[in-house]
C-alpha positions, 0 to 999 in steps of 0.5 A, spaced: 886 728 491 888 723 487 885 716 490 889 710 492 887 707 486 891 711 482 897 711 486 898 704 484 896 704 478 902 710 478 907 704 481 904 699 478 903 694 485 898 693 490 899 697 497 899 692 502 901 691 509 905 686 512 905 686 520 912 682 523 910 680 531 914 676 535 919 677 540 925 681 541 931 678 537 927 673 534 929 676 527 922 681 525 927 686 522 932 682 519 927 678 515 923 686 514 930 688 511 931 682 507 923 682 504 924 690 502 931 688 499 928 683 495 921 687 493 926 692 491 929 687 485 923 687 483 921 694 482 916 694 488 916 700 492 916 698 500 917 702 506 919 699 513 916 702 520 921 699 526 922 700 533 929 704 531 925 709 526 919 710 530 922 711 536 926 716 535 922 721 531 915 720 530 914 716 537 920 719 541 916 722 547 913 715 549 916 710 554 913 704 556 909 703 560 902 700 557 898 706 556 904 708 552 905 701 548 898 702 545 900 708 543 906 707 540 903 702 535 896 707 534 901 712 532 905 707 527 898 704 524 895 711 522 902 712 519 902 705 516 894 707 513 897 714 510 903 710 507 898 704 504 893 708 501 898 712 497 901 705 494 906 703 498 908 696 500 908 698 508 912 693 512 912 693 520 917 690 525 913 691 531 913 686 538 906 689 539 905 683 544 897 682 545 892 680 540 888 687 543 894 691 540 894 687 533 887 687 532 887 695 534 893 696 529 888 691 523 882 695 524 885 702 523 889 700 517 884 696 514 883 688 514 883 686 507 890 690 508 893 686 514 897 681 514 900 679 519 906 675 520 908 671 526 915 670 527 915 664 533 922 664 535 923 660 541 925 665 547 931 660 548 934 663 541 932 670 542 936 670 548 942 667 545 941 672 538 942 677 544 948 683 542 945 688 547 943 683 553 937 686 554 934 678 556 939 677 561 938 685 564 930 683 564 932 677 568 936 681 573 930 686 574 933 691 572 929 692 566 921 692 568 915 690 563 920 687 558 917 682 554 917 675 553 920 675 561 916 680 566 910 682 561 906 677 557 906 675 549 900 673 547 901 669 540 897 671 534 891 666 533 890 666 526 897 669 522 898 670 515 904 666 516 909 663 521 916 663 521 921 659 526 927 663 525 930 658 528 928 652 524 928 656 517 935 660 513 932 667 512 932 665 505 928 660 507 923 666 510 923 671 505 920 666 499 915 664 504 913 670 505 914 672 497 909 667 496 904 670 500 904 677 498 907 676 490 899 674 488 896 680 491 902 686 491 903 685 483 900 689 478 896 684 472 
């Protein structure tokens, strides 16, 4: 089989991984698209893993619960692997809540691979960012384990990077994130 080496050269980019976590409205998939749309100008080749992707093929037979939670994101980080290690700019818009899951999903695509982005939206705006009323469902209790009301979010020790969206325009956010990634995804 060819090597990761030689796919890349083929696409004439670094593969990398970028880890988008945070809570559920605080924009992960937004900025992802956004990121993706941007990397694309550019001639790099990306794709993007979200809860909506997943869940309906690949992860279609897993709940919530946590035994499920954890293999949600196992699953998703193997995939991620197989689609690094063939050249391709992989981009994650996951909530993965715990340090624990985060660090499983780093040593199973590699380290030097992962890049995790914290998007540290305040819960105030995720719940104002709102559509589906999934926060105000949780507070009632008709939604168990939701995260950020009845199941914890444990925030990212040492990020990549940190984004507000509250405080930054999306514009604001994909240059960050151009900044972090451009130097080690393009090809001298």
């Amino acid at each position: 089989m060819l090597s990761r080496q030689d796919k890349e050269e083929l696409l004439k980019q670094h593969s990398v991984m970028i880890w988008f976590t945070g809570l559920s409205g605080s924009g992960k998939s937004t900025i992802a698209i956004a990121l993706e749309r941007e990397l694309h100008k550019r001639g790099l080749l990306c794709r993007i893993l979200d809860g909506d992707n997943i869940r309906s093929g690949i992860n279609n037979n897993l709940g919530f619960t946590e035994a499920d939670r954890i293999e949600n994101i196992r699953r998703i980080a193997e995939v991620s692997k197989l689609f690094v290690d063939t050249g391709i700019i992989t981009i994650a818009a996951f909530i993965s809540p715990s340090n624990d899951i985060r660090e499983m999903a780093a040593n199973i695509i590699g380290k030097d691979d992962f890049l995790e982005v914290y998007v540290s939206t305040p819960i105030e705006e995720c719940e104002r960012r709102d559509v589906k009323g999934l926060y105000a469902k949780a507070r009632r209790g008709e939604i168990k384990n939701f995260t950020g009301i009845s199941a914890p979010f444990e925030a990212p020790a040492h990020p990549a990077l940190t984004l507000d969206t509250s405080a930054l325009s999306l514009e604001e956010s994909v240059n960050k994130l151009l900044e972090l990634i451009l130097p080690r995804i393009q090809k001298k």
